[in-house]
N, C-alpha and C positions, 0 to 999 in steps of 0.2 A: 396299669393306667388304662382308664378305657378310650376307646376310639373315638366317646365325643370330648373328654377331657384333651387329649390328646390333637384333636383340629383345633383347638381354642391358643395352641402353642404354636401354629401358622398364623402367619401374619394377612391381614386385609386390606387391600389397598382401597382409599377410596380416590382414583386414580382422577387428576387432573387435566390429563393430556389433551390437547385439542382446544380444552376453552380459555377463554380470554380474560385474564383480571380485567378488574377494573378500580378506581380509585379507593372504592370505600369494599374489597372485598375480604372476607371474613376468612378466619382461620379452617372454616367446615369447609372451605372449600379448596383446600390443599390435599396432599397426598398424606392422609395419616393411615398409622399401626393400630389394627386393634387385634394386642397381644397380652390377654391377664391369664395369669393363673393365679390358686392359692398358694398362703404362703408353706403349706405343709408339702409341698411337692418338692423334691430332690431337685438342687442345683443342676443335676445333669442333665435334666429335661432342659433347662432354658437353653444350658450349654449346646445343645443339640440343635435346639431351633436357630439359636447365633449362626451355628457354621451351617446349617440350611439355607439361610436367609442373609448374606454378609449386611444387606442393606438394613436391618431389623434392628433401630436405635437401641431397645431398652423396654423391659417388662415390668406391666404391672399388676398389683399386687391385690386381689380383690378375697376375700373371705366374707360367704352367704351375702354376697351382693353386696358388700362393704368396703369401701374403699378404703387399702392397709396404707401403701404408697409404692414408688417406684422405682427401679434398680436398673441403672443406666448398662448399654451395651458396653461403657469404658471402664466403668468401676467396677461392673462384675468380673471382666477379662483381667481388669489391674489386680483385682485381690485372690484371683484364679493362677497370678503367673508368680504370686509370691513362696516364700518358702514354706512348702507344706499345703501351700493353698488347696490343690485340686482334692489332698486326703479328706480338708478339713471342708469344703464347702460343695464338691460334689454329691455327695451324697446325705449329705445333708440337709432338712428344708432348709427351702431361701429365706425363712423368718432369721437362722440364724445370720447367712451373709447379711440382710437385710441392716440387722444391728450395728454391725461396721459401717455398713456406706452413709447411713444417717437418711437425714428426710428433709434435705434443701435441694429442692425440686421449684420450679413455676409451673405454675398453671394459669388457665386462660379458660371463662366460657368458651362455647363453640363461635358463638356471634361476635366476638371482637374483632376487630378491625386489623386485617395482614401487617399496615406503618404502623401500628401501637403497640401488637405483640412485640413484633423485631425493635421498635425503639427499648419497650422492657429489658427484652434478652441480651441487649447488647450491654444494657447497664448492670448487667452479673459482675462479678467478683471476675480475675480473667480464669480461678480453674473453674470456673464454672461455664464460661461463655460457649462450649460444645455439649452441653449437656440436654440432653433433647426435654422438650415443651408437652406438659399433659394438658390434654384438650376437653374437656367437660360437657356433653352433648346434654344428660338428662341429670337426675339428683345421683343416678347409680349406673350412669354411661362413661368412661372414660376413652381416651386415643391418647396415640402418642404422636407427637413431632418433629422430624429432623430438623435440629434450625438449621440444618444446609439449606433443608428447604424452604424454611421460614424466608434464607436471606437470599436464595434464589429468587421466589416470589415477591419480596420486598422491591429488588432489585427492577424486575420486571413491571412492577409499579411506578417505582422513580421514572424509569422510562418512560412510562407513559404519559405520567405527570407533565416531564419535560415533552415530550410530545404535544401536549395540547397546549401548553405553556407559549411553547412558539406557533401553536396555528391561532392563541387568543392574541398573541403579540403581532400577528400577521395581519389578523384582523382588523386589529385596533392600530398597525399601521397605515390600513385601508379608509378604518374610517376619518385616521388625523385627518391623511392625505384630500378625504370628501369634506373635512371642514373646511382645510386652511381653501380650497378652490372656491369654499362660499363663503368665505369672508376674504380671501383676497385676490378672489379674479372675478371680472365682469362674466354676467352670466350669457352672453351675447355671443361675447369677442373670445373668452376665454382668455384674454389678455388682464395682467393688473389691473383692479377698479380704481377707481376715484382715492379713495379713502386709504388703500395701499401704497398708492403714488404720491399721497402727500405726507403720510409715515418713512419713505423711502429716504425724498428729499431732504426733508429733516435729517437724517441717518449719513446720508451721503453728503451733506451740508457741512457739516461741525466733523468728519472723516477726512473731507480735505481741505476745510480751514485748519485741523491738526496737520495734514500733512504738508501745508503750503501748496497743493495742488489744485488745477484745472478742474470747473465741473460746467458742462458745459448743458442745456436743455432744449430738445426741439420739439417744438408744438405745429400740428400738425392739420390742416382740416376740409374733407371730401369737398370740392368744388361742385357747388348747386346742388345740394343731396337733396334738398326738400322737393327742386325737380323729380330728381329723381326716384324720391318715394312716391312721388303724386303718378309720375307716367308708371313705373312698373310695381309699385305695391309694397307695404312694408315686408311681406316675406323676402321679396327679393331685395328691400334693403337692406334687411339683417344679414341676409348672405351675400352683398356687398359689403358689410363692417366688417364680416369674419374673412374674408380673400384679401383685405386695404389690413386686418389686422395682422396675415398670416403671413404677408409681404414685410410690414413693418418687422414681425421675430424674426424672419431670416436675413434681414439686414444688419440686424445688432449681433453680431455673432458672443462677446464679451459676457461671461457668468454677472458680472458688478453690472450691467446695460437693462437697462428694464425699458421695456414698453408698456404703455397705458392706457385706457380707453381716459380720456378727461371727460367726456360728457358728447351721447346728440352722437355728431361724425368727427367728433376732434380727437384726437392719439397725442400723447404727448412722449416724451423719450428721452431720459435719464443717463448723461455721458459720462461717469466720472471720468477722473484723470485724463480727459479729451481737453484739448485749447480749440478755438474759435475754428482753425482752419480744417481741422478732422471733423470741427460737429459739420459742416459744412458739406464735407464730401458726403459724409453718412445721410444728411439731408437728399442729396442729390441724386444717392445711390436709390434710395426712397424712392423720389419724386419717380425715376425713369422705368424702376418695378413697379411702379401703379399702370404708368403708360404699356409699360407689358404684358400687363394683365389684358391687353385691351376689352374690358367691360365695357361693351354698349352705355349709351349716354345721350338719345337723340335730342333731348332737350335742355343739354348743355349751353352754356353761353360761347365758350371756346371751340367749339367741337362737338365730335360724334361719342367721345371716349372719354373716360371716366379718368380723371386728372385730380391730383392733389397740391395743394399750397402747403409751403412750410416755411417758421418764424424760428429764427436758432437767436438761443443768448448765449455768453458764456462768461465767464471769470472765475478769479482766486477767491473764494468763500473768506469774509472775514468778519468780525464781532461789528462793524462798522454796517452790514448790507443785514436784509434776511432773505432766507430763500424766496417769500412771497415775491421779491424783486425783481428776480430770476425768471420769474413766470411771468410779470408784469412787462418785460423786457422782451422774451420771446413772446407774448401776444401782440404787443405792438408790433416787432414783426412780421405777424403773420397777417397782421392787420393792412401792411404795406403791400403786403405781398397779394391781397386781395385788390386792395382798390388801384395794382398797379396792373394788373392781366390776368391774375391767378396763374397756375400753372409754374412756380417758379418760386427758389426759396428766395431769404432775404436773411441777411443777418443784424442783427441789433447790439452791438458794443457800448451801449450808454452806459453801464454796470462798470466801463474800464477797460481798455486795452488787453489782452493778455500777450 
């Protein structure tokens, strides 16, 4: 056998290491065997290159550039360790073992896709499912494939799969989280808009008329703001709404407690499961964190300091009231609560006792 015949029975890696799949990558771009000989050459030669090479799936079979087919590293060693085998198929061409192993083999272009081979291979027969993959480069190019390595690289794909899976899931958490802020927080306050607070009340409405419980609501609103945008200017009003808003969230401490911009410098403040005397103190607790803020105010009617009025309603929701009432109740309120000094809540029980 000559010496180039003879290099043709070592195997060639077209070695992977270092690069990175990626979703759509191809069969060429794995570790394959390019190991043919003819089929006229003695079984001992492959025999030879096997135990040279433990890793060397399976040979194949080319005659004057023609492809015969191919004879797996398991079939050759299965029909090698039977009775008689090594007399009868060592030295003998491999056209003869060839006849035995048969010719249910897969094949693949070069270009197909890492998920679609390995979904083929897997759907073999199961003595087939370790049977390595011939790879097709030109009309008279073949390779061989470990599908170990098939479903290593498979594998390493799923992962990645799942990897971008959760950074588009991360994202599109990102972006819910950028929706639901602009449809349901003011864009000001950062607190619940108008149109969330009145989907809320509904919700929490007919939640505790089922549950026979308290809901109680405080309406809320910046004493002389119009002052106060005319002397120090709307920037500084807005960052007066957002300090009167950031005051109102840390008083509701409650997950079911929602605060609201209602419109202008008014807040409004959703108590479920609260009776009359708790929306009260939660009003009050309010009223005296605004005073703590002390925010300048020189053109105040009361004062140097930036003061809020608050109107509380409260009752048991039932199919007899609607919540519009609710509101209607604590505005008048807050209405009292203005034309009596500002600076000071009020509460309104005309809804009923609780």
């Amino acid at each position: 056998m000559s010496s180039a015949s003879h290099s043709r029975l070592l195997p060639l890696l077209s070695d992977i290491c270092g690069r990175n799949l990626k979703l759509e990558s191809t069969l060429a771009e794995l570790t394959l065997y390019d190991f043919a000989v003819e089929p006229h050459q003695p079984g001992e030669e492959v025999a030879q290159a096997f135990h040279r090479n433990p890793l060397l799936p399976g040979v194949i079979l080319m005659e004057a550039g023609r492809f015969i087919g191919m004879i797996s590293r398991r079939r050759f060693l299965e029909h090698l360790s039977r009775p008689y085998g090594s007399e009868l198929f060592l030295r003998r061409p491999l056209r003869a073992l060839y006849r035995f192993t048969g010719e249910d083999f897969l094949m693949f272009p070069s270009d197909v896709a890492i998920v679609v081979a390995a979904r083929q291979a897997l759907q073999r027969s199961p003595e087939l499912l370790a049977e390595p993959i011939l790879v097709q480069f030109q009309p008279h190019t073949y390779k061989l494939l470990d599908v170990h390595q098939l479903l290593v690289a498979q594998s390493q794909i799923h992962e990645l799969a799942t990897q971008m899976l959760n950074k588009l899931y991360q994202r599109l958490e990102v972006t819910n989280q950028e929706l639901y802020r602009l449809v349901v927080l003011d864009s000001v306050t950062q607190v619940a808009n108008r149109r969330h607070f009145d989907e809320y009340l509904a919700q929490e409405w007919w939640r505790m008329a089922r549950e026979r419980s308290p809901l109680s609501l405080i309406l809320c609103d910046i004493d002389c703001f119009k002052a106060y945008n005319d002397t120090y200017g709307h920037c500084e009003g807005d960052r007066c709404l957002r300090q009167v808003a950031q005051a109102l969230s840390q008083a509701v401490k409650r997950p079911a407690d929602l605060v609201a911009r209602y419109g202008g410098e008014e807040f409004v403040i959703v108590l479920p499961n609260t009776e009359a005397e708790g929306a009260v103190r939660v009003a009050e607790a309010i009223r005296l964190s605004i005073k703590d803020l002390e925010i300048p105010h020189v053109n105040s009617l009361i004062g140097d300091r930036l003061t809020l009025s608050l109107g509380v309603s409260s009752t048991i929701p039932n199919p007899e009231i609607s919540p519009e009432e609710l509101v209607v109740a604590a505005d008048k309120a807050l209405y009292h609560a203005k034309t009596a000094g500002r600076d000071r809540t009020i509460l309104n029980l005309s809804l009923g006792e609780i």
